[in-house]
C-alpha positions in Angstrom: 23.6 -18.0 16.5 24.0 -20.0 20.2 20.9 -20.8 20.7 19.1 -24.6 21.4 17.0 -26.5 18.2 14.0 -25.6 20.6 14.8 -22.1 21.1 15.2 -22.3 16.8 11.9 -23.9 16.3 10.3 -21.5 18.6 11.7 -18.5 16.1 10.8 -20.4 13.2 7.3 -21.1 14.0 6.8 -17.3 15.1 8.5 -16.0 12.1 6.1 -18.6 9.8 3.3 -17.2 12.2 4.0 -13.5 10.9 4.2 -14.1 7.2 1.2 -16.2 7.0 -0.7 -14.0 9.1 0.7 -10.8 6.7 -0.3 -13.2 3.8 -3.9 -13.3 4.3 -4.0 -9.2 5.7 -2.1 -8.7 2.3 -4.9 -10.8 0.6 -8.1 -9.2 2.9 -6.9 -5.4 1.5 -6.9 -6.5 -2.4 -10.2 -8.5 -2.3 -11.6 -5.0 -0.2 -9.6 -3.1 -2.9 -10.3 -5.2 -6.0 -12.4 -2.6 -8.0 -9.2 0.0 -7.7 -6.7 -2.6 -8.4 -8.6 -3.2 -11.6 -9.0 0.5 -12.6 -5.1 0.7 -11.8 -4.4 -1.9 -14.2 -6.7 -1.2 -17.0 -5.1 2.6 -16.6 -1.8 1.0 -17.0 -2.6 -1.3 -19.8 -3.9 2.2 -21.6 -1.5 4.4 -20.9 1.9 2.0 -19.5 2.7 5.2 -17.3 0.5 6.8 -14.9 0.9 10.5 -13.6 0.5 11.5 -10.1 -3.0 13.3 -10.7 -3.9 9.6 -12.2 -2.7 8.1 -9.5 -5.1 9.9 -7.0 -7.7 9.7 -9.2 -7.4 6.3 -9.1 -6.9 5.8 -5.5 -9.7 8.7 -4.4 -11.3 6.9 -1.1 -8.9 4.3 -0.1 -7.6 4.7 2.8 -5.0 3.4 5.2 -5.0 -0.1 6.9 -4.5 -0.6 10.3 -3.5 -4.2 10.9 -6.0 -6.7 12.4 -9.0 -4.2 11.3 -10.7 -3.1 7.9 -9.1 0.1 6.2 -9.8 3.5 7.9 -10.5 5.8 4.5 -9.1 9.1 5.0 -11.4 11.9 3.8 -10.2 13.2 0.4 -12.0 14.0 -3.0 -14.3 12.3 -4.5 -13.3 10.4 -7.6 -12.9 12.0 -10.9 -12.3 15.6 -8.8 -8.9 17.6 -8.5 -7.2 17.1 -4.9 -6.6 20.3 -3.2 -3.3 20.8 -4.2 -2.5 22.3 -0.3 -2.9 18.6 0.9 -0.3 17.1 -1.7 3.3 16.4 -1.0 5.1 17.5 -3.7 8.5 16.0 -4.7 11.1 19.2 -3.1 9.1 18.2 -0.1 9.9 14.5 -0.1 12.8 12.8 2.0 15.6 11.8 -0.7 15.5 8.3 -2.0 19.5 6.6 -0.7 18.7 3.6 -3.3 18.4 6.5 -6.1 20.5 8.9 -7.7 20.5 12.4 -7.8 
């Protein structure tokens, strides 16, 4: 790059700016989230693979993060009840992987 060791710092202190800030959002949603990172890992320690009826199970009531705020949760089933299966995306319906193979 052409650019001037001020122009340089200025990028580097934004970009440091970004990852710390990420850093601490990444840490804010797994202290919020602790009690279903636990029951994710005690699943896994149990079972070493999870199904995707686990997996909701599991994650029943979390919902999604909008940076700078606390998590929105999206309305689903309580846990230890079936998801309706109309609001699953199933696997046909998924976008291809390009980093897997067919």
């Amino acid at each position: 790059p052409n650019y001037s060791d001020e122009v340089a710092a200025t990028i580097d202190a934004e970009v440091r700016r970004l990852l710390d800030e990420a850093h601490l959002e990444a840490r804010e949603i797994l202290k919020l989230h602790r009690a279903t990172l636990d029951r994710l890992a005690d699943a896994l320690i149990e079972h070493e693979t999870l199904e995707e009826s686990d997996l909701l199970e599991i994650f029943a009531g979390v919902g999604t993060w909008s940076s700078g705020s606390q998590a929105t949760h999206a309305p689903g089933p309580p846990a230890g009840s079936s998801p309706d299966p109309s609001s699953l995306v199933t696997r046909s319906e998924r976008p291809p992987d390009p980093q897997r193979p067919s």
